[in-house]
Steps between C-alpha positions, in 0.01 A plus 500: 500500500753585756757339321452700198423815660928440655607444166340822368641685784847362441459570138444847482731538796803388290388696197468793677847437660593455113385834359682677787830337454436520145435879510792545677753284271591751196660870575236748381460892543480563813678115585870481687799414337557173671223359242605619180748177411123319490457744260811453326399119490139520423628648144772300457709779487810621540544800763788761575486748824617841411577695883469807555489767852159631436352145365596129280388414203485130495409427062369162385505411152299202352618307251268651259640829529248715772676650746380590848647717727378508826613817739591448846503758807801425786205453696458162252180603344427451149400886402475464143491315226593484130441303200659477161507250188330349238168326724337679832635300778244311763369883606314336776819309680684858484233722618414263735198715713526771287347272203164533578541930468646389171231268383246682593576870307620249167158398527356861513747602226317612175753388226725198632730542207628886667754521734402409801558751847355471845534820746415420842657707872641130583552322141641619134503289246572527112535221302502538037651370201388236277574154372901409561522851626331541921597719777368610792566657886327465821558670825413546847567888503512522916763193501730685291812590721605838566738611240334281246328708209237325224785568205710233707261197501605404124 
């Protein structure tokens, strides 16, 4: 019994050490920079880093045509996101702890097929289209730098 009561313990020790370094792996909204080529790799993509003064834009596009673009603060936070391309991309690796907001109104939404748009104080999100045609934006509006207006997260 004590035997098996160790092994339990070291069980769900090292899976809970493997959903935090797991949750940690991919950049997301609200994620650093330093983690978005595990993005980049997770969709066997290809990614180019657009720099800017007020904020990069570092774009990775899959193979299959959707293209993220994931916008990044000089303070190295991921402030927004955007999607574009012929599938949705994994929603949940890119909204990373913003998903749940996301899940969670999709599920209250009336008609799924309508354009989808989320207005919170500390999340936006819009995401539409249809098949071969999806876009979408998230953002964290108090991470946006100074200087940095809604028209320029494109």
């Amino acid at each position: 019994m004590q035997r098996l009561r160790k092994t339990l313990i070291v069980t769900l020790t090292c899976a809970s050490l493997s959903s935090l370094l797991a949750a940690n792996c991919y950049a997301e909204l609200g994620g650093t920079v330093s983690t978005i080529a595990n993005d980049q790799a997770r969709m066997l993509a290809s990614r180019r880093v657009e720099a800017g003064s007020a904020f990069s834009r570092h774009v990775i596009t899959t193979p299959a045509g959707v293209q993220v673009t994931e916008f990044v603060a000089p303070s190295g936070t991921v402030f927004a996101v955007t999607w574009a391309g012929p599938t949705k991309p994994d929603l949940e690796q890119i909204l990373g702890g913003s998903f749940e907001a996301f899940r969670v109104a999709a599920l209250a939404q009336t008609n799924p097929r309508r354009a989808f748009s989320l207005q919170q104080s500390d999340l936006v999100i819009r995401s539409s289209g249809h098949m071969r045609a999806f876009s979408g934006m998230a953002y964290l509006p108090q991470q946006i730098p100074a200087g940095v207006t809604v028209q320029d997260i494109r």
